[in-house]
C-alpha positions, 0 to 999 in steps of 0.5 A: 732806799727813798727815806721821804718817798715813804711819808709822801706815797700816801698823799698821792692816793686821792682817797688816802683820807678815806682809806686811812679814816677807816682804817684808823675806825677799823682800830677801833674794833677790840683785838681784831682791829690792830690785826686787821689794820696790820694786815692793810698795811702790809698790802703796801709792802707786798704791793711794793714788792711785787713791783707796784709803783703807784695805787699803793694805799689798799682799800677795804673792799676785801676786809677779809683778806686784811684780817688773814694777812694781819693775823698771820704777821700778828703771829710771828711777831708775837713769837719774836717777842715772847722771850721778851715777855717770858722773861718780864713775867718771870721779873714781875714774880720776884717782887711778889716772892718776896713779899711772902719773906721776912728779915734777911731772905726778904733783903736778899730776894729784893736785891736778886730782883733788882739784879735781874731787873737791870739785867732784863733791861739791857737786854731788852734794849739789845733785844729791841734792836734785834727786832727793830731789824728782823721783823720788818724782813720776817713781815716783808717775808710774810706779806709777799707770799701769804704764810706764816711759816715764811716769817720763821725761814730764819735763814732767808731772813738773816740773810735779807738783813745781812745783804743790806744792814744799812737798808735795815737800819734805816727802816728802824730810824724810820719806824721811830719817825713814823712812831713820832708821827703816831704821837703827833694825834695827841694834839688831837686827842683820842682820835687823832691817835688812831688816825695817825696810828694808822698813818703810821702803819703805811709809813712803815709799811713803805719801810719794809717793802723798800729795805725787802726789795733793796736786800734782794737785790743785793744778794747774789744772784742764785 
């Protein structure tokens, strides 16, 4: 793993503040926009995989094939993420139950809401980092061979993860990083956060294609 080599990648593309400027007006585009920007990126970890080592950063001539990509890898990680949001819905209703309550009942459906609510936290941290290790295999899973069904082998994608944890762990610092980098488009406003939103989406994308490749060749050879 190259933790630098996934920030510098982009600044070797002499059109790298063409691709990224448009990919950060792509973001701009109501729903469709994040999902196409994620399916561009992805381009960089299938790319990545396939032994690609240079001309990384995708154009957008094919905005299409961006678009399928990013909605099959929008997909399975919205699934990895619906207990998280089933159960926020489920602690977002209590307060509400309890606003239709009186005297004791109305102490006692309060206390159990900030029960669960402190519970629901912890596990969503937990769970966080569950994710922070499994959706960049699932995303790597299906950015190298197109369908989204390769997102939930989870049997393949534990085993990416448990052939080399420590690859993994590095693309979760790294996403953080790249997070960080997200953020640094607030000096510039609105549209500094796109841009460096799109940014980031390369940097990560980086992450996932190394941590796949750095997996696959731990594992046994079959």
């Amino acid at each position: 793993m190259d933790f630098a080599r996934a920030f510098s990648y982009i600044f070797e593309d002499s059109d790298w503040l063409k691709k990224v400027g448009i990919a950060a007006l792509v973001f701009l585009i109501p729903v469709l926009g994040p999902i196409t920007a994620l399916g561009w990126s992805l381009t960089v970890t299938k790319r990545l995989i396939e032994g690609q080592t240079t001309d990384l950063l995708p154009g957008w001539d094919n905005f299409s094939d961006h678009m399928t990509l990013g909605f099959k890898a929008f997909v399975v990680g919205f699934a990895y993420s619906l207990p998280v949001l089933l159960i926020s819905s489920c602690t977002n209703i209590l307060p509400i139950v309890a606003e239709n309550m009186s005297g004791d009942a109305y102490d006692a459906m309060i206390m159990v809401s900030s029960v669960v609510s402190i519970c629901f936290g912890c596990f969503s941290f937990l769970y966080s980092i569950f994710l922070g290790l499994i959706t960049p295999a699932a995303y790597a899973k299906v950015a190298v061979t197109g369908e989204i069904g390769a997102g939930f082998r989870f049997g393949e994608i534990f085993g990416l993860v448990k052939a080399a944890p420590g690859a993994y762990v590095l693309v979760l610092v790294g996403s953080i990083a790249a997070g960080f980098v997200a953020t640094l488009g607030l000096i510039a406003c609105f549209i500094g956060v796109i841009f460096t939103a799109a940014l980031a989406f390369a940097i990560m994308a980086h992450f996932y294609g190394q941590a796949y490749n750095t997996a696959k060749a731990a594992q046994p050879a079959m």
